[in-house]
PDB file of the backbone (N, CA, C, O) and the ligand in Angstrom, with CONECT records:
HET     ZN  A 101       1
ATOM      1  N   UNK A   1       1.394  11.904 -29.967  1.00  0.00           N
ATOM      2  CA  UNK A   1       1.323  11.750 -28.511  1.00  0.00           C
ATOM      3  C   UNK A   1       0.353  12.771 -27.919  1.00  0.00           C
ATOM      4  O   UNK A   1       0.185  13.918 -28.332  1.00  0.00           O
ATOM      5  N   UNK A   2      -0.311  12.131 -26.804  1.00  0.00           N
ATOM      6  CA  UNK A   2      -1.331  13.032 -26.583  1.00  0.00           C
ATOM      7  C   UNK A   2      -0.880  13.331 -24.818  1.00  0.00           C
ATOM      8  O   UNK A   2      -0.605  12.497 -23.955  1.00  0.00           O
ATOM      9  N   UNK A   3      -0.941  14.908 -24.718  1.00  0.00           N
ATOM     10  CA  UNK A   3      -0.484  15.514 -23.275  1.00  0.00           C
ATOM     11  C   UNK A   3      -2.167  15.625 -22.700  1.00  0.00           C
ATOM     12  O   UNK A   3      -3.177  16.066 -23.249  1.00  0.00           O
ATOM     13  N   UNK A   4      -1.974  15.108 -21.567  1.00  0.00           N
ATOM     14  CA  UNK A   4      -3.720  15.405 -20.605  1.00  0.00           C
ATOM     15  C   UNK A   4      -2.931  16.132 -19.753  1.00  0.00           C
ATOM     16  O   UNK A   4      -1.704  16.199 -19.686  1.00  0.00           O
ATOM     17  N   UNK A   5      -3.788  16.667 -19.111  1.00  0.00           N
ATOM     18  CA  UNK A   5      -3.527  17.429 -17.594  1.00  0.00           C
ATOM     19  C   UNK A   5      -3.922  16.550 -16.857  1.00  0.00           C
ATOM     20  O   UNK A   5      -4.424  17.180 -15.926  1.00  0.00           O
ATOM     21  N   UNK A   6      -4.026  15.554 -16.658  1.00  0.00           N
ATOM     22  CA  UNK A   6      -4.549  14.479 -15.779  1.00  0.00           C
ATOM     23  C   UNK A   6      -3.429  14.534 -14.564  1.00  0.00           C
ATOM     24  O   UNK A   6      -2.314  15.008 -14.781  1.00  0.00           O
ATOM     25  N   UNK A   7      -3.756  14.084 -13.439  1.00  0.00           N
ATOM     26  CA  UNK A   7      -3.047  14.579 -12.638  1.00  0.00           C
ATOM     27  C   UNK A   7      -2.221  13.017 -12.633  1.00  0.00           C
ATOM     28  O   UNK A   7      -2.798  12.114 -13.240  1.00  0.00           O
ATOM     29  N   UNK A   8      -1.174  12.764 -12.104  1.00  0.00           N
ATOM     30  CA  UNK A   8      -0.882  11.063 -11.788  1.00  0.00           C
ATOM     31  C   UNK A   8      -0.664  10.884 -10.045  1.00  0.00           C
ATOM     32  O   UNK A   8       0.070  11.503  -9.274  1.00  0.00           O
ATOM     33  N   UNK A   9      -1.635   9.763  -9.808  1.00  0.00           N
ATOM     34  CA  UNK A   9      -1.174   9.552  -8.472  1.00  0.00           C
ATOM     35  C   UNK A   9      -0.966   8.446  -7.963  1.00  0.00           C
ATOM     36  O   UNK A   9      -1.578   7.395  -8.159  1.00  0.00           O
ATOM     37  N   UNK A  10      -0.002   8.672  -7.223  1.00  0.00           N
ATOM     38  CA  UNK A  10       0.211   7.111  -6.605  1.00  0.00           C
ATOM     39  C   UNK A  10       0.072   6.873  -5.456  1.00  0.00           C
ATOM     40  O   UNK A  10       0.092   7.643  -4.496  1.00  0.00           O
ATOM     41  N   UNK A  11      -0.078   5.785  -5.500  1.00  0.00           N
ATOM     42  CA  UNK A  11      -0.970   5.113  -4.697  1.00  0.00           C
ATOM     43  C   UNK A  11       0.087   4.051  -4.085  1.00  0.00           C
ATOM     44  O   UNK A  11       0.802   3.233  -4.663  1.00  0.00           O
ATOM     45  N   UNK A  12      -0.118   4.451  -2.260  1.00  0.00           N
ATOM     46  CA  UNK A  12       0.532   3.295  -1.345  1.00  0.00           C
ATOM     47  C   UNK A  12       0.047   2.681  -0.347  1.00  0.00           C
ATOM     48  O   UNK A  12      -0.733   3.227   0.433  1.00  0.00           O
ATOM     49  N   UNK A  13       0.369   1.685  -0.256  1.00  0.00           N
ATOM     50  CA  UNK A  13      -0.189   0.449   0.938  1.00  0.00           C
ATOM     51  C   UNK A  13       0.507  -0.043   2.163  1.00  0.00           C
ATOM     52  O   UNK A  13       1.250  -1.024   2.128  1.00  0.00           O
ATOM     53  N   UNK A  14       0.226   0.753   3.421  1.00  0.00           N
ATOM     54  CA  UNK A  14       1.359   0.454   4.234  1.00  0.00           C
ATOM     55  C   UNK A  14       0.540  -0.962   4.887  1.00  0.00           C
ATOM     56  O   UNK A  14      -0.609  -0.960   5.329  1.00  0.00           O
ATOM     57  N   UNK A  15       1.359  -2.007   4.821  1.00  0.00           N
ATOM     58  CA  UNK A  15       0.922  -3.561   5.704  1.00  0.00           C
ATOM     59  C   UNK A  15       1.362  -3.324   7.175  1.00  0.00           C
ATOM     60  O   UNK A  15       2.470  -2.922   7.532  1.00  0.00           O
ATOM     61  N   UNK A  16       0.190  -3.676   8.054  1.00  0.00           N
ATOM     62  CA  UNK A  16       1.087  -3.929   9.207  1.00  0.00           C
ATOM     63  C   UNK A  16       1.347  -4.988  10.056  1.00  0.00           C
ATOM     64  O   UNK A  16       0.249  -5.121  10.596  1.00  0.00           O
ATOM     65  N   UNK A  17       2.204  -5.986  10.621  1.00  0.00           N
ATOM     66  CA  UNK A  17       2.324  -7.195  11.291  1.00  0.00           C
ATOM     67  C   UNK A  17       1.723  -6.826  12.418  1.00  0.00           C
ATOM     68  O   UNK A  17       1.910  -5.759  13.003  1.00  0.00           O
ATOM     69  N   UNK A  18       0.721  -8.025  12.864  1.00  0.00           N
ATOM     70  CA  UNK A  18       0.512  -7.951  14.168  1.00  0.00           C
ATOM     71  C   UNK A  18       0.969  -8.711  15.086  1.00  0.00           C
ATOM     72  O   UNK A  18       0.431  -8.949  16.168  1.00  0.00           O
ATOM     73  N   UNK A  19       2.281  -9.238  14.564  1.00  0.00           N
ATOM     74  CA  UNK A  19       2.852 -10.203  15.347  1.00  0.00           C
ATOM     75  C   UNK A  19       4.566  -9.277  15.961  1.00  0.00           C
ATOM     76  O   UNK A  19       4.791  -9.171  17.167  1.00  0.00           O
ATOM     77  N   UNK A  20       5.286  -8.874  15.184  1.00  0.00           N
ATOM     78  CA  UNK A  20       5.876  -8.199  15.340  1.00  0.00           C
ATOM     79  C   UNK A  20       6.365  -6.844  15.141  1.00  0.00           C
ATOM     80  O   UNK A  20       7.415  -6.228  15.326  1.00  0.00           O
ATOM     81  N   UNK A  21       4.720  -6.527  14.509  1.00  0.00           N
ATOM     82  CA  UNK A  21       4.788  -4.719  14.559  1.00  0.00           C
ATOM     83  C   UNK A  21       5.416  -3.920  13.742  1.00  0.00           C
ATOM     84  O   UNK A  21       5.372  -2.700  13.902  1.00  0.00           O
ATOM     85  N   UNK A  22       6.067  -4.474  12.783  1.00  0.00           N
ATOM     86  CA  UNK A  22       6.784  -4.075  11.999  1.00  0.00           C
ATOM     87  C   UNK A  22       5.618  -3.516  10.660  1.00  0.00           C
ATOM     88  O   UNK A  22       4.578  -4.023  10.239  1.00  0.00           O
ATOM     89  N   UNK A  23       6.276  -2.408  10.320  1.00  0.00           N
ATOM     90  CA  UNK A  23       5.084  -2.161   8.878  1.00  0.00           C
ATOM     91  C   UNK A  23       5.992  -1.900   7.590  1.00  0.00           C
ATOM     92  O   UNK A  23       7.038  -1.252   7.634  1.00  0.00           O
ATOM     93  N   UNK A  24       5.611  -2.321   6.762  1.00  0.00           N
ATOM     94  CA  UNK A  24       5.571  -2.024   5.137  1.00  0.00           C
ATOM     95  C   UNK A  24       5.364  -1.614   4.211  1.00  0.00           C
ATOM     96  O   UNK A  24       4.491  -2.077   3.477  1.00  0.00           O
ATOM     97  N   UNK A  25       6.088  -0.603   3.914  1.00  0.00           N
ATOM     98  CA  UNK A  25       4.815  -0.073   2.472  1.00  0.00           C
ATOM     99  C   UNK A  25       5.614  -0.369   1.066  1.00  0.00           C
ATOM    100  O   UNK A  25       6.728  -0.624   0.611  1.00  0.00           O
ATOM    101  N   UNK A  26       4.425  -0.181   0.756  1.00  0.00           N
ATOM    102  CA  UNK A  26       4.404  -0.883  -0.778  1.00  0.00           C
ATOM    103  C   UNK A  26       3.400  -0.519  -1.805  1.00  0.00           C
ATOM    104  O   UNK A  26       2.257  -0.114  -1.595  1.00  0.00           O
ATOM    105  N   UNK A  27       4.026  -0.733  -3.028  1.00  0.00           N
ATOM    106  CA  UNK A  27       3.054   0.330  -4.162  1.00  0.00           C
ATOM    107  C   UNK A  27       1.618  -0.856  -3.713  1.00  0.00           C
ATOM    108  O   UNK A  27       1.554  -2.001  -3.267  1.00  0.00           O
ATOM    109  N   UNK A  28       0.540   0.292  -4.171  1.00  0.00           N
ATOM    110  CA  UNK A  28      -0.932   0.038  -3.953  1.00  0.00           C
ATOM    111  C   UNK A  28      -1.338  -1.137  -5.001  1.00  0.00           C
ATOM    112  O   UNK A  28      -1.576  -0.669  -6.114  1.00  0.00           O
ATOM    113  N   UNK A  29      -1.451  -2.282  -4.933  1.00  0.00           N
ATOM    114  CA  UNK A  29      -2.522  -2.780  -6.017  1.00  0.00           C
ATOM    115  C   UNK A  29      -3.938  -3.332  -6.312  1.00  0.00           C
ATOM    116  O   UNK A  29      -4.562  -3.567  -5.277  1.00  0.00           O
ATOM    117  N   UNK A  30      -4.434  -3.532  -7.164  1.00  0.00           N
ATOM    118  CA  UNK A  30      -5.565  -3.498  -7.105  1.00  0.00           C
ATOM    119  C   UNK A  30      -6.672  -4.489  -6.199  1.00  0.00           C
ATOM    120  O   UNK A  30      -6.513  -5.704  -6.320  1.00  0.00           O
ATOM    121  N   UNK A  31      -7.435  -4.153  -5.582  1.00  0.00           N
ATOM    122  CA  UNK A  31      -7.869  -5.413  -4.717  1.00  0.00           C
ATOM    123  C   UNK A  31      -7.723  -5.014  -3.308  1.00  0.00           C
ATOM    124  O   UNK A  31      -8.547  -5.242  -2.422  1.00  0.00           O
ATOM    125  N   UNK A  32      -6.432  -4.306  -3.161  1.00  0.00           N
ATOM    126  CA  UNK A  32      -6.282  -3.608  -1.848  1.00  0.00           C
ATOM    127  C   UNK A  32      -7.132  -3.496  -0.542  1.00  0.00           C
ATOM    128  O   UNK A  32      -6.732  -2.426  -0.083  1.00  0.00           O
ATOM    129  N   UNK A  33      -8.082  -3.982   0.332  1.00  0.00           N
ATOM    130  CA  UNK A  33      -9.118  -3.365   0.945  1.00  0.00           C
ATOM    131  C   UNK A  33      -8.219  -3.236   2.344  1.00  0.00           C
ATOM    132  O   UNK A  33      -7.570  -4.108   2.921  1.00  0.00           O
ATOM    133  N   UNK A  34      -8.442  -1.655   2.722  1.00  0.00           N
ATOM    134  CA  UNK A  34      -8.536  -1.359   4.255  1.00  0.00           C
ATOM    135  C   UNK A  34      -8.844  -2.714   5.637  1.00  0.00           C
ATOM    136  O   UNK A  34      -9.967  -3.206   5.758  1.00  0.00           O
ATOM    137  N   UNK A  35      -7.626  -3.153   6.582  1.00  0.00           N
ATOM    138  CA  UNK A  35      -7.832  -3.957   7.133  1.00  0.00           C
ATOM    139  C   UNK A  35      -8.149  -5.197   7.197  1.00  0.00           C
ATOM    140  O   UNK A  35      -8.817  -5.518   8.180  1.00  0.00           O
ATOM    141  N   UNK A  36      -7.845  -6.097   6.364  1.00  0.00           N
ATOM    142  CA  UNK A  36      -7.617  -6.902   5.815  1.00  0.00           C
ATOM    143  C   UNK A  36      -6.389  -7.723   5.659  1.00  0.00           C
ATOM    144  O   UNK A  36      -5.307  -7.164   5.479  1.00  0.00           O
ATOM    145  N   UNK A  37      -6.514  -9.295   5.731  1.00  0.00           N
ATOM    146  CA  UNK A  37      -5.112 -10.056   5.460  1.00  0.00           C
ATOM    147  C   UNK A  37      -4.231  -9.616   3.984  1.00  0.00           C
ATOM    148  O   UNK A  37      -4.721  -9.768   2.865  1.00  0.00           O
ATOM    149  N   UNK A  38      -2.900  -9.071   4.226  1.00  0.00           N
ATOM    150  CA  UNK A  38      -2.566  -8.997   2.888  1.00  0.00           C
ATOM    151  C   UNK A  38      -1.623  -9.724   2.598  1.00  0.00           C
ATOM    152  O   UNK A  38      -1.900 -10.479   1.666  1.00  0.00           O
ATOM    153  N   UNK A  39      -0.231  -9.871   3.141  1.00  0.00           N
ATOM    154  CA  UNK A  39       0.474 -10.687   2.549  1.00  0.00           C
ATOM    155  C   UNK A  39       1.612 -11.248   3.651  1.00  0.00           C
ATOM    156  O   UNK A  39       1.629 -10.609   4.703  1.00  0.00           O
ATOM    157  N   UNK A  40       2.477 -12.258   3.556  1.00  0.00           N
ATOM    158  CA  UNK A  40       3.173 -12.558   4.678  1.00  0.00           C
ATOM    159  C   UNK A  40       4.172 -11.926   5.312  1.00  0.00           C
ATOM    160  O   UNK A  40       4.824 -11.344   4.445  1.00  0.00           O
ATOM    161  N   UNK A  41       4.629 -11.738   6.369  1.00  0.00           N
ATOM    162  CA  UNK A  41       5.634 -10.636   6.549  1.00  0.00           C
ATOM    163  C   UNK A  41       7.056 -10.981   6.463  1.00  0.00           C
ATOM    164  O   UNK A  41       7.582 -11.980   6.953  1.00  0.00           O
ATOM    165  N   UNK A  42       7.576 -10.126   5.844  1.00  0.00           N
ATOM    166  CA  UNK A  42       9.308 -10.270   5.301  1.00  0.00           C
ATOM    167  C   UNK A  42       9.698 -10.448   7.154  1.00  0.00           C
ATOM    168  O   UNK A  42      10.782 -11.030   7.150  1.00  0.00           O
ATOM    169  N   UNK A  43       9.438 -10.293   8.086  1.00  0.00           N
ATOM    170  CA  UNK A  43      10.245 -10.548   9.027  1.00  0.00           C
ATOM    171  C   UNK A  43       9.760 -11.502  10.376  1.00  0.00           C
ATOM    172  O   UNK A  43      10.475 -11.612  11.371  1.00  0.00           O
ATOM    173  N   UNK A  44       8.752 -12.006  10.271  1.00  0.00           N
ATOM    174  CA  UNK A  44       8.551 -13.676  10.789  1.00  0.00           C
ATOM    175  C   UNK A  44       7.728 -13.783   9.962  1.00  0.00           C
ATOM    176  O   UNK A  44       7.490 -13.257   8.875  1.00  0.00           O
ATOM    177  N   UNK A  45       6.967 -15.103  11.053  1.00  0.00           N
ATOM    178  CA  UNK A  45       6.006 -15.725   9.913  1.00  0.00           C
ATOM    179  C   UNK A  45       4.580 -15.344   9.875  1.00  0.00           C
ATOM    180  O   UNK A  45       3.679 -16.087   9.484  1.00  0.00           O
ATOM    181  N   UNK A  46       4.446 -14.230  10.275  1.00  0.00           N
ATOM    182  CA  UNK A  46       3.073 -13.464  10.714  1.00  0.00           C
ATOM    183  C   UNK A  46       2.028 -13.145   9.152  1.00  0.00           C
ATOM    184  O   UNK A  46       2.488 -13.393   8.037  1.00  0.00           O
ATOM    185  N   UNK A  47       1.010 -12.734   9.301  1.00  0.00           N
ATOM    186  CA  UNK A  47       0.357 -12.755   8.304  1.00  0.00           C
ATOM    187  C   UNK A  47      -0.178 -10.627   8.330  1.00  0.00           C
ATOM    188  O   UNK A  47      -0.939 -10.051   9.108  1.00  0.00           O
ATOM    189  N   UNK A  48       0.383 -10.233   7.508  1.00  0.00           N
ATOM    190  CA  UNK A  48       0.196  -8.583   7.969  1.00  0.00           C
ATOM    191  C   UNK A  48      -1.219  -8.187   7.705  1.00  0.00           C
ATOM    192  O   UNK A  48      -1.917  -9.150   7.389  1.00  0.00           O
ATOM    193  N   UNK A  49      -1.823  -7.060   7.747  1.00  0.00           N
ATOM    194  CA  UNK A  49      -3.029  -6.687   7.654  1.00  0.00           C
ATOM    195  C   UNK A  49      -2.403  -5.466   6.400  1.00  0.00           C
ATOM    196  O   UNK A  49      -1.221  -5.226   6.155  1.00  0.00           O
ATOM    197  N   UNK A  50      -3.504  -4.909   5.826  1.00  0.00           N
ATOM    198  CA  UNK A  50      -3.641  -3.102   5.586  1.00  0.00           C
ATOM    199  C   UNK A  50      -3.780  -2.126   6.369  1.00  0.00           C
ATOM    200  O   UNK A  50      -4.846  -1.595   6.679  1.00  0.00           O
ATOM    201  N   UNK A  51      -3.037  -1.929   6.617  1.00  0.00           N
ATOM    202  CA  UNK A  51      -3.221  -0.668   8.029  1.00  0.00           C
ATOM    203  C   UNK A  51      -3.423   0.532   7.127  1.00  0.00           C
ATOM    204  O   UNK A  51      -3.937   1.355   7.885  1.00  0.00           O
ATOM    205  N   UNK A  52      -3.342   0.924   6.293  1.00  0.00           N
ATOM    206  CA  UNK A  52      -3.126   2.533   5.481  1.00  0.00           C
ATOM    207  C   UNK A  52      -2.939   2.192   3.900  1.00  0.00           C
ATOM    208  O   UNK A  52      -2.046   1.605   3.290  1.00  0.00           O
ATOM    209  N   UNK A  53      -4.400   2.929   3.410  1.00  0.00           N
ATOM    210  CA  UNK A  53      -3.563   3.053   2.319  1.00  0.00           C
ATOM    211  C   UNK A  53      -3.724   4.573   1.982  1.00  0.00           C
ATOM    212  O   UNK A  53      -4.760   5.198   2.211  1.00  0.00           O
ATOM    213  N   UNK A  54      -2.356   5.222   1.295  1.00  0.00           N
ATOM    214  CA  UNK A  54      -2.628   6.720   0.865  1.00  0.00           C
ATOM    215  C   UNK A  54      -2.624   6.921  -0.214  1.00  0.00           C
ATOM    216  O   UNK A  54      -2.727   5.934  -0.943  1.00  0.00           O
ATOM    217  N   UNK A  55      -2.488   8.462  -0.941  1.00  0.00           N
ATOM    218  CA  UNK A  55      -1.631   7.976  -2.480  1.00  0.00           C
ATOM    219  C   UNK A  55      -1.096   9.846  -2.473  1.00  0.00           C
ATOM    220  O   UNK A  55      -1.634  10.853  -2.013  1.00  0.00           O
ATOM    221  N   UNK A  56      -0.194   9.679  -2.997  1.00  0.00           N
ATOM    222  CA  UNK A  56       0.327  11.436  -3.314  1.00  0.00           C
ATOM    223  C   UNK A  56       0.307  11.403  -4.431  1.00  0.00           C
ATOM    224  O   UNK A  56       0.526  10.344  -5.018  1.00  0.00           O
ATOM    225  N   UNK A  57       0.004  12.697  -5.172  1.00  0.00           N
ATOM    226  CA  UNK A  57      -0.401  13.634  -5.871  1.00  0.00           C
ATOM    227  C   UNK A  57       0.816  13.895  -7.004  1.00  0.00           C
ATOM    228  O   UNK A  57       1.622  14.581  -6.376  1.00  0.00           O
ATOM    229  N   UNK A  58       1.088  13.793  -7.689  1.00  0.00           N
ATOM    230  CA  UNK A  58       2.187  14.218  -8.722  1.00  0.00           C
ATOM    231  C   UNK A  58       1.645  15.122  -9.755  1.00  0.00           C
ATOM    232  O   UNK A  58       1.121  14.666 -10.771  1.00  0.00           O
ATOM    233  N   UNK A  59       1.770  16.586  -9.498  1.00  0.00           N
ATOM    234  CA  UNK A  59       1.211  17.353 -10.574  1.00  0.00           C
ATOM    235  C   UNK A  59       2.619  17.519 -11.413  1.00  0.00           C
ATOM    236  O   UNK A  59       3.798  17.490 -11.058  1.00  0.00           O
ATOM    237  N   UNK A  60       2.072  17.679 -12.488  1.00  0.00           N
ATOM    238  CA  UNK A  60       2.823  17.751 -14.063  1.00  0.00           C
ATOM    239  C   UNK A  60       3.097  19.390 -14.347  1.00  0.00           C
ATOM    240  O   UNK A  60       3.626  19.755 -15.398  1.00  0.00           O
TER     241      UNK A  60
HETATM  242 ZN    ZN A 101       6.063  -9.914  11.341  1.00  0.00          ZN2+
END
């Protein structure tokens, strides 16, 4: 087994509805772009955007 010092980070995607304002976050995946349609919203039938994506830092 091999130990890196690599740092691990993760990475999150907050969605936001522009229908009822409600936001989401959710692990980051690939494809992700800033502002943009992403996926439907768990609470009507709105279509959310990317409002944010961040990622924190997990040092080892
Ligand atoms: Zn909504």
């Amino acid at each position: 087994m091999i130990f890196s010092k690599e740092k691990t980070i993760l990475a999150y995607t907050v969605e936001k509805c522009p229908k009822c304002k409600k936001f989401h976050k959710r692990d980051f995946s690939e494809g992700d772009i800033l502002f943009t349609n992403s996926s439907k919203c768990n609470f009507c039938d709105g279509i959310t955007t990317i409002d944010k994506i961040f990622g924190t830092v997990l040092k080892k």
